[in-house]
N, C-alpha and C positions, 0 to 999 in steps of 0.2 A: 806380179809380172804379166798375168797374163791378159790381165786388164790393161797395163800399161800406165799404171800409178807409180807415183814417186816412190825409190827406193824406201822402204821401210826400216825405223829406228830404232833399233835394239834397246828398250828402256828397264833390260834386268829382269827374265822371267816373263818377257814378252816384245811383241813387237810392236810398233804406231806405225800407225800408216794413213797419211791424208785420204780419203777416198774420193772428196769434192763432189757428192752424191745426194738428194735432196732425203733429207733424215737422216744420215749417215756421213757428215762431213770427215768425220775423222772413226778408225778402227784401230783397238789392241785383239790383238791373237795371246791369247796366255799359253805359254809356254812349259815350264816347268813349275810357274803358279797355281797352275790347274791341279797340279800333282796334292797340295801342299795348300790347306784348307786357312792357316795365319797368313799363308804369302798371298791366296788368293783375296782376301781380304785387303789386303794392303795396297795390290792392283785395283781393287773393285773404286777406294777411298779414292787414289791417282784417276782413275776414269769418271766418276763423278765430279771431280772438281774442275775438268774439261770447261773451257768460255763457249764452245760448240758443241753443237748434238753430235756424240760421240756412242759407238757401238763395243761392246766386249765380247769377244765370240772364246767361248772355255771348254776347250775337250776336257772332258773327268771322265771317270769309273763311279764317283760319287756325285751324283746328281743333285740328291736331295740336299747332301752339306754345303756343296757349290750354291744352290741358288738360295740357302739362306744365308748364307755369306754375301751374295750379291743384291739380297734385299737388306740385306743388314746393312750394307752403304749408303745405299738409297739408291740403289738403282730398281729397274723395271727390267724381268725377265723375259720376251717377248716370247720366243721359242724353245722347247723342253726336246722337241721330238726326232732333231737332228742326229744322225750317227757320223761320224770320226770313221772313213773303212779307207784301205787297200788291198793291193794286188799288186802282183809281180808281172810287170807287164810281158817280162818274156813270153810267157805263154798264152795271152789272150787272146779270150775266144774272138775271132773274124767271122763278120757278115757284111755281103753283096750284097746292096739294092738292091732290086727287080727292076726290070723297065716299068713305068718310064720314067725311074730315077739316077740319078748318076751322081758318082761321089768322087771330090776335088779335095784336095788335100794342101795342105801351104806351111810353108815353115819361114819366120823372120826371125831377124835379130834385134832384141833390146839389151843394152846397157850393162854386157855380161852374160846376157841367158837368151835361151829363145825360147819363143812362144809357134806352136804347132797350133792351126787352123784346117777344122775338118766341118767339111760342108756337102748334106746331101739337097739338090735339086728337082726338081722337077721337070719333067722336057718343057714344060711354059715357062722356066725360068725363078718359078718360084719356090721360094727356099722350102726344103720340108721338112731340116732337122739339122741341128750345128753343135757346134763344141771348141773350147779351146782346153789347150794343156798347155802350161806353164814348168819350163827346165829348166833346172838348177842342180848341176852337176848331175849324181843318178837318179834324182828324184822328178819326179814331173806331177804338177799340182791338176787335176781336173778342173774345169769351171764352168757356167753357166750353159749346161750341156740342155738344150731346146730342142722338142720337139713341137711343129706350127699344128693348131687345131685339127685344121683340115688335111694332118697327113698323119695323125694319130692312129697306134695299131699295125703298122705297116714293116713294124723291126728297123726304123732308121735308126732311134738313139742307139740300136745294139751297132750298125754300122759304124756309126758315128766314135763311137766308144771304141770300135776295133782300128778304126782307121789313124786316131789317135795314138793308140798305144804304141801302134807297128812303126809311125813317124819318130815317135818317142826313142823309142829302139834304136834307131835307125841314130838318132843323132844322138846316141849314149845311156840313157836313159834305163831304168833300172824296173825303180819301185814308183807303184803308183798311189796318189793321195788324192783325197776328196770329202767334202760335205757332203754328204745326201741327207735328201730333205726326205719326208713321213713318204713322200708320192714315190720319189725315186728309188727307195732303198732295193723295194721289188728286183727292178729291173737289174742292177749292179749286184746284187744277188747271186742273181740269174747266171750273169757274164763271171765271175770267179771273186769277187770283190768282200771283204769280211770287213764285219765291224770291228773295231777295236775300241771306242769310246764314246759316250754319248757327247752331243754337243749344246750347250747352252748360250742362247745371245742374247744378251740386256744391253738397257740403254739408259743413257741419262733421263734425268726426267719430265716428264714432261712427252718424253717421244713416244707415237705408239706409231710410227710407218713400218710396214710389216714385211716390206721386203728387200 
């Protein structure tokens, strides 16, 4: 949702989702496949025989058996080092900018849910750290939370992250969810955020695009 992709298709222990993305046209999220090392297998076989380069992204507790299950399809593991974390957003930690940054906040509507857009600036105008969260009912999904080169260091993603949450809150919002990548886990850490499962992402074959 909070990308703004087509509602995604419940296919039994996961979901499809067009992503229309160059290496990634199409993604399953394993669901309770992930749990369940014959079922994840069975997903794995369904996402290999994809006509597109398709993505499987699988929170486990079991890593190792997950991805030999998903080389045992024939897929290609691309990523090991993801964590599965949340937080309760009621209580996340808040941080202010400093001058001379300023943070703008946005909430729209898609298709049943809304998506919250947090965006820190710069007084030139230039972005220096963004984020979206994605609602559904009390959950709110984190995504593609940026911090720009030349504004690294400065505490915006913790902004960024706080401004999110409080939005979140605000329009119902409960428990917070997210992918962190090996770079970010630090920081969501930091802010109250736990792991609860690793995350692995394979791909059909042939694909090595890596992000």
């Amino acid at each position: 949702m909070a990308r703004e992709l087509p509602v995604a298709e419940d296919v039994g222990g996961a979901l499809r989702v067009r992503c229309m993305q160059p290496g990634r046209a199409i993604e399953y999220v394993a669901l309770d496949a992930g749990k369940d090392v014959a079922s994840l297998a069975t997903l794995a076989e369904l996402v290999a025989g994809e006509d597109e380069v398709t993505w499987l992204t699988v929170p486990t507790t079991e890593p190792a058996k997950a991805a030999s299950a998903l080389t045992a399809a024939g897929l290609t593991v691309l990523k090991h080092s993801e964590k599965l974390m949340t937080a309760d957003l009621r209580g996340h930690q808040q941080n202010t900018p400093s001058a001379p940054y300023r943070l703008l906040t946005q909430v729209d509507s898609y298709g049943g849910g809304s998506v919250v857009t947090a965006t820190v600036r710069h007084e030139s105008g230039d972005v220096g750290a963004r984020g979206t969260m994605g609602l559904a009912g009390t959950d709110a999904v984190a995504d593609r939370i940026e911090t720009l080169p030349a504004h690294r260091r400065k505490g915006l993603a913790s902004a960024v992250m706080g401004a999110l949450a409080r939005s979140a809150v605000e329009e119902g919002a409960e428990h917070g969810i997210l992918i962190a990548s090996e770079d970010g886990q630090r920081l969501y850490l930091a802010l109250g955020w736990q792991p609860v499962a690793d995350v692995l992402i394979a791909t059909t074959p042939g694909n090595t695009y890596p992000s």
